[in-house]
C-alpha positions, 0 to 999 in steps of 0.5 A, a space after each residue: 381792527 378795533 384801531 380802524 373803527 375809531 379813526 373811521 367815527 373820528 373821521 366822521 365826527 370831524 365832517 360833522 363839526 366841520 358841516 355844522 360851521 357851514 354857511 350857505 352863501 349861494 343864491 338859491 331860494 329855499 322858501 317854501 312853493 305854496 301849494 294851489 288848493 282847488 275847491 268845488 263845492 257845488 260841483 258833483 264827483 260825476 256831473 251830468 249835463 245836457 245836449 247844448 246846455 248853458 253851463 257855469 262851473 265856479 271852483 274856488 282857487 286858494 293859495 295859502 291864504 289867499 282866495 282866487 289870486 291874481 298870478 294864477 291862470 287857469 285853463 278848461 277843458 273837455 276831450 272830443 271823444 270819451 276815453 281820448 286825449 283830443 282835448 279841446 279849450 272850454 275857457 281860460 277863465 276860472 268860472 266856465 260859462 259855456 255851452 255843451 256841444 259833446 256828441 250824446 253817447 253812453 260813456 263819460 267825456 273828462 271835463 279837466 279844470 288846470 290852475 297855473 302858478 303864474 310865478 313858478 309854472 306848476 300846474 294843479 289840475 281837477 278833474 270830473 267825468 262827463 255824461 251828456 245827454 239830450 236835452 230835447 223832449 217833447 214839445 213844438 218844433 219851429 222851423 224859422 228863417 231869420 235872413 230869407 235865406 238860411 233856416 233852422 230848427 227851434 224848440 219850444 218845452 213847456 208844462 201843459 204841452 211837454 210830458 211828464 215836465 215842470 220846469 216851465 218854460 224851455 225854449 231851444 233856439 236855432 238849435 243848428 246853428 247853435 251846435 254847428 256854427 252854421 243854420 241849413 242854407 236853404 229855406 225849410 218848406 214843411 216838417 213832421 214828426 215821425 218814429 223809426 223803430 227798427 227794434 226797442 233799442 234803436 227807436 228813434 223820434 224823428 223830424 222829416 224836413 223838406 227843403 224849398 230847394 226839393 231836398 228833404 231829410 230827417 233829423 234825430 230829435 236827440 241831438 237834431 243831427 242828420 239821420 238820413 238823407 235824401 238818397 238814404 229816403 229815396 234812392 231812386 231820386 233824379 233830378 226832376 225829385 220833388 218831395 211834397 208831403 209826409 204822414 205816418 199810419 198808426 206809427 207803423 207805416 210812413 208815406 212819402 208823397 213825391 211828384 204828387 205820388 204816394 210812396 209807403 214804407 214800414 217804420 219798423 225796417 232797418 233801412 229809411 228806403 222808399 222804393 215803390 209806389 202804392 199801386 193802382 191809379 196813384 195820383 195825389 191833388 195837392 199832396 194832401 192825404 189824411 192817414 189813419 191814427 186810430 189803428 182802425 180796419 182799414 182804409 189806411 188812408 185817403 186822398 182825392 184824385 182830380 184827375 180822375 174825379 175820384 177818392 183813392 185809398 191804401 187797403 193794405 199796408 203790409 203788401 209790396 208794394 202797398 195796395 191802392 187804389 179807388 175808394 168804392 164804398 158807396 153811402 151818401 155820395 159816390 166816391 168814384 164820381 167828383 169830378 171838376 173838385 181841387 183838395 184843400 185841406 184834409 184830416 180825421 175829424 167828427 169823431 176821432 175815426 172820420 177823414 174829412 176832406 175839403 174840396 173846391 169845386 172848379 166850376 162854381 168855385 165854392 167849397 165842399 165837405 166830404 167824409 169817409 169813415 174809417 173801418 172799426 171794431 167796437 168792445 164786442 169785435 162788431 166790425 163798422 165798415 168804412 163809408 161816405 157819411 157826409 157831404 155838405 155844400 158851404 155857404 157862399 158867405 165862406 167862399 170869400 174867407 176860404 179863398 184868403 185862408 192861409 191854413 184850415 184844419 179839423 177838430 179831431 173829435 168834433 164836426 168842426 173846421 177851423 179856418 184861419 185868415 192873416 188876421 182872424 179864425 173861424 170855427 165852422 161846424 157841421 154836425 149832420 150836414 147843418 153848416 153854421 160859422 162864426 169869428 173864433 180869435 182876432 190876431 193881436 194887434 200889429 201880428 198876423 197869422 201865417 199858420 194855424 194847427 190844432 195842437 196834437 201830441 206827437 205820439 198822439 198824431 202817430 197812434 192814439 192807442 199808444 197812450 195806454 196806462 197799463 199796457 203801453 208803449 206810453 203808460 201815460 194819459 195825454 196832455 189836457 191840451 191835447 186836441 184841445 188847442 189851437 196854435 198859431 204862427 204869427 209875425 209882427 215884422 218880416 223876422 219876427 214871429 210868434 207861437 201862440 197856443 190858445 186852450 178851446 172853450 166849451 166843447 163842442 162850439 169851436 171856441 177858443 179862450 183868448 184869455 188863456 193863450 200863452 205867447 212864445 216869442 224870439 223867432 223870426 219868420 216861422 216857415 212850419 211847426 210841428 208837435 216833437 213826441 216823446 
């Protein structure tokens, strides 16, 4: 035995000498790979971006010593959906500067940072999760053309007119087209800002759209997809359908005026679905209603039937279908005999709690003011019923100013109207029927008007009481600006527009401080605006 062990470790000895005395001759190169190094500094373990968001992520690339080399590529990429391998190519270039079109969901997408060794092929990879969230808050909606053809979407953010913000200025242009390729093909006629709250978890801020092609549909302000369609709005639809105007009551019903028909439906239903028509005589001039938006006792809205001669109202909105039909109260005129007027332009005014309407009488063809106040109840539960409490002829002198008015609308708590021509603005007022007018705002030189709104805050619009510091649902006071501003459109070249919102003077008076409007420019021709909510 002891004779094997030592021709085995002498056998060994003998290979290792023999191994010692090699020379590797063969071409193979046995200098050693330097690794890639990725660094990212300014760039979080979990990265937070938003909804169409310009983003630039910068790594730093090292190869031993050398910092970005050339023989390296590089490679971005995000998956399509959060948890898959669908991938997508962001950039092939070591800095990414993209835009972040991922759907808004809860969980997180994987952002994958590749750097190639161009030389040997070895790939080094960094990776991060993704959430995306939307980038949309509260602020003015701008539906635009740039070709007379095609429309979309913009939005304006800003300090005094976006809630609970300070990054100044934020303009979102032609959101569509930026986050599908593509704008509407068709020209948007009218947007307004709405909420759908089936319950807290799925309330969603809405845009209803109608299209100048008779279709309408609404938005998500999240990421302003479609939420609904036209068959989802009005299932009934046929091709005579002809949507002409949306309101909402005190966030809590919504109208849907189509074939000058008013429609109602609760916002807080699963479904979108108009299906019936508000009953009694239901004919609405002009499209032209002003709904309720002081959680008031009712009436829940008003409109002028020229037809009849007559003023409707909604009494009830928790019927079906919702129970209309004339407007019977009798004060300072009698709401069942105006024959022979057209409705202009309508909305609350006075003093928060007035529908004031606009008519044009088809005889003499000048113009009329009308209110109907709203039912309240005071601090102590005393009831005010509703009533006629003004009506006032204007002076002749305004007929001709009317007629050439390309938008009128009304001081929410002030007897003022303010009319706006393609190059100037009135205020009239008319505090206990005595009428007075004067030149409030000259349109910038080169510029003309093409639409005029008083600047209310979305959720304000719906529901004034929902702004409630202790109670809610929106524990905040309102802006300064609210109701306390006018905002034009203007276009200077046929696809050049403006936004401008222009702060009121002393209260009271109608006047607007020209001095401190603030101008919002890089739009083409603005077809509507409306105020996003929160």
């Amino acid at each position: 035995m002891k004779r094997i062990i030592y021709n085995s470790i002498a056998l060994l000895l003998v290979a290792l000498l023999l191994s010692g005395c090699y020379t590797d001759k063969s071409g193979l190169d046995t200098s050693k790979i330097k690794d890639i190094v990725i660094e990212t500094p300014d760039m979080s373990s979990i990265l937070r971006v938003e909804y169409l968001e310009n983003i630039t992520f910068q790594p730093t690339v090292k190869m031993g010593s050398t910092v970005n080399p050339a023989d390296v590529s590089y490679k971005w990429e995000i998956n399509q959906t959060p948890g898959s391998t669908d991938l997508v190519v962001l950039g092939t270039d070591r800095v990414l500067n993209t835009t972040i079109k991922n759907t808004i969901v809860s969980a997180a997408y994987t952002l994958i940072f590749t750097a190639i060794d161009d030389k040997h092929g070895l790939e080094y990879k960094k990776s991060w999760p993704v959430f995306v969230s939307s980038s949309f808050r509260e602020g003015i909606v701008v539906a635009e053309t740039r070709n007379g053809t095609t429309s979309d979407l913009s939005l304006i953010m800003d300090n005094g007119i976006t809630t609970s913000y300070d990054k100044g200025l934020n303009i979102k242009y032609e959101i569509w087209k930026t986050s599908t390729g593509s704008a509407h093909p068709s020209l948007i006629k009218s947007i307004a800002y709405t909420l759908h709250k089936p319950n807290p978890i799925l309330t969603k801020n809405v845009i209803t759209t109608i299209f100048a092609n008779k279709d309408i549909k609404m938005y998500d302000c999240e990421n302003y997809s479609v939420y609904k369609d036209a068959e989802q709005i009005f299932p009934a639809k046929t091709a005579s359908f002809d949507p002409q105007a949306f309101y909402t009551i005190n966030n809590a019903t919504w109208i849907l005026v189509a074939n000058n028909i008013a429609y109602l439906f609760g916002n807080n239903q699963g479904i979108t679905s108009f299906m019936m028509p508000a009953s009694g005589v239901n004919y609405v001039d002009n499209s032209v209603m002003v709904a309720d938006n002081s959680s008031g006792s009712g009436p829940y809205a008003l409109w002028y039937n020229n037809t009849t001669g007559k003023f409707y109202n909604i009494s009830m909105t928790f019927t079906t279908p919702a129970s209309g039909g004339e407007y019977t109260n009798q004060g300072v005129f009698n709401p069942t005999n105006v024959p022979d007027r057209r409705m202009v332009a309508g909305d609350i005014s006075v003093d928060g709690v007035t529908p004031t309407m606009l008519l044009k009488d088809q005889v003499t063809g000048n113009y009329e003011l009308y209110a109907i106040s709203f039912g309240y109840y005071d601090a102590n539960w005393n009831l005010t019923p509703s009533a006629p409490k003004l009506k006032v002829e204007l002076p002749v002198a305004l007929t001709s100013i009317l007629n050439s008015a390309v938008s009128v609308f009304f001081n929410m708590f002030d007897p003022i109207m303010y009319v706006a021509t393609s190059t100037k603005i009135y205020a009239v007022t008319f505090g206990g029927g005595i009428v007075s007018y004067s030149e409030k705002y000259s349109a910038p030189a080169g510029e003309q008007i093409t639409k005029a709104k008083l600047f209310v805050q979305g959720r304000y619009r719906l529901n004034r009481k929902d702004f409630n510091e202790t109670s809610g649902p929106v524990y905040e006071a309102p802006l300064a600006l609210n109701t306390k501003a006018v905002v034009i459109a203007t276009q200077k070249g046929e696809f050049e527009g403006q936004i401008y919102v222009i702060p009121h003077g002393t209260a009271g008076t109608g006047d607007l401080n020209a001095a401190q409007a603030k101008k919002y420019s890089g739009f083409g021709k603005v077809l509507d605006f409306t105020f996003q909510g929160q």
